[in-house]
DSSP file (Angstrom, degrees, kcal/mol; ACC not computed):
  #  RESIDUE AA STRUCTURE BP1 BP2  ACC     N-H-->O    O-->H-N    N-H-->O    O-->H-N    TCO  KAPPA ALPHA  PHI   PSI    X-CA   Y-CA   Z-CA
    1    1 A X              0   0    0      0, 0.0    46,-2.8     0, 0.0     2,-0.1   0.000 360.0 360.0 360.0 132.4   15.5   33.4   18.5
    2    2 A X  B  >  -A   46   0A   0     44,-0.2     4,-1.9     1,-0.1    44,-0.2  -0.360 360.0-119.0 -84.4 169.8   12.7   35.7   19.2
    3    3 A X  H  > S+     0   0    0     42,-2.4     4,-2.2     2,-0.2     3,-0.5   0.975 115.5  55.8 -50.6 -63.5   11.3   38.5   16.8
    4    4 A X  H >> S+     0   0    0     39,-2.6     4,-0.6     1,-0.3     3,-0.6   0.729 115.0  43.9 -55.8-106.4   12.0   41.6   19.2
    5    5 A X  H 3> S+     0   0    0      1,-0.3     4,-1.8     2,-0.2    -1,-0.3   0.430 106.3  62.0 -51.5 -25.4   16.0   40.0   19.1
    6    6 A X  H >X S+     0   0    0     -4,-1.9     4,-0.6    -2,-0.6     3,-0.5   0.981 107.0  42.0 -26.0 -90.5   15.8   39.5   15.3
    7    7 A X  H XX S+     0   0    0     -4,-2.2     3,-2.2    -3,-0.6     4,-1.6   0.943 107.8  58.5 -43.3 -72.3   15.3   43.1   14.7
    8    8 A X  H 3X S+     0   0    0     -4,-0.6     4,-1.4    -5,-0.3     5,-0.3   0.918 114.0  41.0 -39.1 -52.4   18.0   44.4   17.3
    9    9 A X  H << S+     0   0    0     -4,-1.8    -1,-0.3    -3,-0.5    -2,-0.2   0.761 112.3  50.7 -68.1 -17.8   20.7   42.4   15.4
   10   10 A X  H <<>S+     0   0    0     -3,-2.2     5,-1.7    -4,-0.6    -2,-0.2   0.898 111.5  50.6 -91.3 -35.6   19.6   43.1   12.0
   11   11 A X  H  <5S+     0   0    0     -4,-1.6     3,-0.3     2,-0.2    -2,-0.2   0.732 108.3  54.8 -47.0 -36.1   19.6   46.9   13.0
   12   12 A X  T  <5S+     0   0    0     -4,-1.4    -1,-0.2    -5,-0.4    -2,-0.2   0.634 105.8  54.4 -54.3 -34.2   23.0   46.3   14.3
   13   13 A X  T   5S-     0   0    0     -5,-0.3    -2,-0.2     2,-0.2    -1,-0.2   0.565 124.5 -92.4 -95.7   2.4   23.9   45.0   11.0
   14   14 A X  T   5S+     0   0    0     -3,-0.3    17,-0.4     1,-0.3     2,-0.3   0.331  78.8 133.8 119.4 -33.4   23.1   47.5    9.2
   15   15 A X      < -     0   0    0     -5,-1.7    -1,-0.3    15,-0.1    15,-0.2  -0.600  29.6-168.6 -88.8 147.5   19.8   46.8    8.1
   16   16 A X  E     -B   29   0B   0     13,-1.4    13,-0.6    -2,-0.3     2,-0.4  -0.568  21.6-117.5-113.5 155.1   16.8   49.6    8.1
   17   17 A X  E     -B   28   0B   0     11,-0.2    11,-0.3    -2,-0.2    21,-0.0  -0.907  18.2-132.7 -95.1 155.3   12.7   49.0    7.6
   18   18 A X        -     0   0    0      9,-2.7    10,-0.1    -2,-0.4     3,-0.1   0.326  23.8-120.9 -21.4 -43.5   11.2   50.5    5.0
   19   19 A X  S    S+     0   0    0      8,-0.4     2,-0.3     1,-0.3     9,-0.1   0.154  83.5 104.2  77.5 -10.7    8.3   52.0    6.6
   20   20 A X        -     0   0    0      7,-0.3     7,-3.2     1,-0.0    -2,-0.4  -0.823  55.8-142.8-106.3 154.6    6.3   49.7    3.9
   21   21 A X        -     0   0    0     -2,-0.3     2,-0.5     5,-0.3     5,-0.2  -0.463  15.8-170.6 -87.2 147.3    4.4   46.8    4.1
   22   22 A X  S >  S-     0   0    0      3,-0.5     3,-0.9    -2,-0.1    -2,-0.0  -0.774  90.2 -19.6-159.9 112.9    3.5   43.2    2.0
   23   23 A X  T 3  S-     0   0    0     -2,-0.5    -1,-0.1     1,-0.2     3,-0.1   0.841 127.7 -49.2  69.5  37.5    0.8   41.3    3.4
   24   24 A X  T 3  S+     0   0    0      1,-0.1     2,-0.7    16,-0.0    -1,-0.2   0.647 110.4 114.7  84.2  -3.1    0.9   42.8    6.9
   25   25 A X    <   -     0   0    0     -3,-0.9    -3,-0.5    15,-0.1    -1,-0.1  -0.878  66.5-118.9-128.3 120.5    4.4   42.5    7.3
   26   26 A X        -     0   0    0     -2,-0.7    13,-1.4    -5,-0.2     2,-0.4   0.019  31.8-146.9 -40.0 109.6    7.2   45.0    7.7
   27   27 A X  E     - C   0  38B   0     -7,-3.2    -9,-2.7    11,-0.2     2,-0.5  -0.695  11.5-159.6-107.4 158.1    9.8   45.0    5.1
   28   28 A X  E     -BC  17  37B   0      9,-4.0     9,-0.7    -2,-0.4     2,-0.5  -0.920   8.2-139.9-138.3 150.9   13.3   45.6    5.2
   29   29 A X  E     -BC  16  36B   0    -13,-0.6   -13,-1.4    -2,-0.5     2,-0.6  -0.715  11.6-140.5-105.5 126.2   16.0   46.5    3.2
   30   30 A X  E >>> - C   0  35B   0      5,-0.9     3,-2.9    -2,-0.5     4,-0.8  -0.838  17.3-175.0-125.6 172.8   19.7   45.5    3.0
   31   31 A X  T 345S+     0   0    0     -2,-0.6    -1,-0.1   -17,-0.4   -16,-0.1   0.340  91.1  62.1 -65.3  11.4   22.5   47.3    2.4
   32   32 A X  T 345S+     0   0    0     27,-0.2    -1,-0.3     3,-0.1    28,-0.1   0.748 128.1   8.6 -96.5 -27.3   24.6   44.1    2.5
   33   33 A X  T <45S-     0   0    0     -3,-2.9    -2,-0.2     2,-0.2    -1,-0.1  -0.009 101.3-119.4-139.3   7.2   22.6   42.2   -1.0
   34   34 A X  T  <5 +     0   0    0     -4,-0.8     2,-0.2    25,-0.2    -3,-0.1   0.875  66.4 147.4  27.0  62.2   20.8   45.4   -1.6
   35   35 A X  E   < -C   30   0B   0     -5,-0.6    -5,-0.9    23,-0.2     2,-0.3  -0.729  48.9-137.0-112.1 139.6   17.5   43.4   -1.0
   36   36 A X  E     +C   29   0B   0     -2,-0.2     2,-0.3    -7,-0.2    -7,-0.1  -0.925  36.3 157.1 -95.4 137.8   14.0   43.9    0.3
   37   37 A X  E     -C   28   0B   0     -9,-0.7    -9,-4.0    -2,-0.3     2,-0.4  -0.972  29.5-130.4-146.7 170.7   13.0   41.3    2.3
   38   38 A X  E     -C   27   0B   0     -2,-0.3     2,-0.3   -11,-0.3   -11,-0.2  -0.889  10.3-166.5-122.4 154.0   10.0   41.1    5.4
   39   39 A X        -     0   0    0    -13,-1.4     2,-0.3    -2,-0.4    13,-0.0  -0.667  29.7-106.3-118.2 175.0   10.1   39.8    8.7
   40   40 A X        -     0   0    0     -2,-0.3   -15,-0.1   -15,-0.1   -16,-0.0  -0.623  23.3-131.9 -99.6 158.7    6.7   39.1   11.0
   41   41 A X        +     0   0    0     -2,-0.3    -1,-0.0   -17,-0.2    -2,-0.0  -0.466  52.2 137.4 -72.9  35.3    6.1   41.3   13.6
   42   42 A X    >   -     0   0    0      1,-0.2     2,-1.9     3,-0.1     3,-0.7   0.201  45.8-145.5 -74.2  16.9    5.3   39.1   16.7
   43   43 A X  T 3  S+     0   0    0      1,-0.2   -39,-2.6   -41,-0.1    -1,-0.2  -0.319  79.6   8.1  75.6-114.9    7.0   40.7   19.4
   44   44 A X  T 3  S+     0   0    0     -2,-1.9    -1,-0.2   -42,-0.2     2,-0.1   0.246  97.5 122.6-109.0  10.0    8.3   37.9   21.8
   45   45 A X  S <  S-     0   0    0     -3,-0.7   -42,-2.4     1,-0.1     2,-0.4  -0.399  70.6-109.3 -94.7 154.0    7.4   35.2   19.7
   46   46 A X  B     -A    2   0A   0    -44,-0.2   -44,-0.2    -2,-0.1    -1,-0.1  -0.538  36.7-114.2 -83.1 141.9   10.0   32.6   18.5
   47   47 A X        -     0   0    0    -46,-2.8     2,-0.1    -2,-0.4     3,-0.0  -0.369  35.1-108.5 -55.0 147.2   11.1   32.7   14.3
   48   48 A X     >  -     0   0    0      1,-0.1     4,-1.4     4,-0.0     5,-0.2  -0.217  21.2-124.6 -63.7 166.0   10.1   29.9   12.6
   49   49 A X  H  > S+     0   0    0      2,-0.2     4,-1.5     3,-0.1     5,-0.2   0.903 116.4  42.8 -90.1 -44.6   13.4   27.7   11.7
   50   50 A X  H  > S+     0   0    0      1,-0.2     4,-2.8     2,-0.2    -1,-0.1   0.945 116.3  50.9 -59.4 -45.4   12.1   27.9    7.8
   51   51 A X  H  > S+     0   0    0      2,-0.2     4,-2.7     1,-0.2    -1,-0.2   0.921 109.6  43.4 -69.3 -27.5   11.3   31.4    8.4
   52   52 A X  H  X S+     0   0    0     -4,-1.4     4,-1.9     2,-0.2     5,-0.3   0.998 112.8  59.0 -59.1 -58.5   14.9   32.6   10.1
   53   53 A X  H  X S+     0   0    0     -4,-1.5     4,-2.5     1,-0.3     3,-0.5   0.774 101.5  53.3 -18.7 -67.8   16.5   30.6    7.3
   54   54 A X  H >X S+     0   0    0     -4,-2.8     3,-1.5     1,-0.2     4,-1.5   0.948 113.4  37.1 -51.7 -87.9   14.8   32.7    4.8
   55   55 A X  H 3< S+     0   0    0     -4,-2.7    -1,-0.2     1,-0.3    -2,-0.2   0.293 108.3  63.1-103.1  26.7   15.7   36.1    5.8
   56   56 A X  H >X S+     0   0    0     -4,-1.9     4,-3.9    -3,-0.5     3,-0.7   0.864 112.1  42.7 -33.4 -71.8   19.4   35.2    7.0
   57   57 A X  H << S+     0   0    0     -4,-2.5    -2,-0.2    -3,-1.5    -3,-0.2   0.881 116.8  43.5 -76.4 -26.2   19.8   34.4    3.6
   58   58 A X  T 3< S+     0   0    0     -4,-1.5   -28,-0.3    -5,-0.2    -1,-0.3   0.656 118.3  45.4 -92.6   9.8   17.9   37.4    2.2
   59   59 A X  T <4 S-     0   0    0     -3,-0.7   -27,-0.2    -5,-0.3   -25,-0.2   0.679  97.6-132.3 -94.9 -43.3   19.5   39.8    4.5
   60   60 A X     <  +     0   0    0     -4,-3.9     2,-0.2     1,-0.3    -3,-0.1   0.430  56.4 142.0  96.6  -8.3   23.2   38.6    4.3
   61   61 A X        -     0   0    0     -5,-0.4     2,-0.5    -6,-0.2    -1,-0.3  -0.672  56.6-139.6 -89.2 135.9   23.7   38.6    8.2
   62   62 A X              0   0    0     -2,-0.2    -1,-0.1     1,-0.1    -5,-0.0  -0.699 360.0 360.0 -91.6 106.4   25.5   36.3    9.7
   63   63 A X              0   0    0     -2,-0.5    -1,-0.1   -53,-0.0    -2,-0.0   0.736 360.0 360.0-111.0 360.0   22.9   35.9   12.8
């Protein structure tokens, strides 16, 4: 899954950014585990498998 399609489904789901940052990377919060978590910003690039993993689980979306 690429970044840009990340974000379109998690927006779908309910989750917003922040507008803040940690370490360069955009976080966002949701309303589903009522969590901040961050995702990269690369655009067209594919998620890491470790990395999707990670914010599946800290998001709560089933992706």
């Amino acid at each position: 899954m690429k970044y840009n399609e990340l974000h379109r489904k998690l927006r779908l789901a309910g989750c917003y950014p922040t507008g803040k940052t940690r370490n360069g990377h955009p976080e966002w919060f949701s309303p589903i585990t009522n969590q901040c978590f961050t995702t990269g910003y690369h655009g067209k690039e594919e998620v890491a498998k470790g990395t999707f993993f990670s914010i599946k689980k800290s998001s709560g979306v089933k992706l």
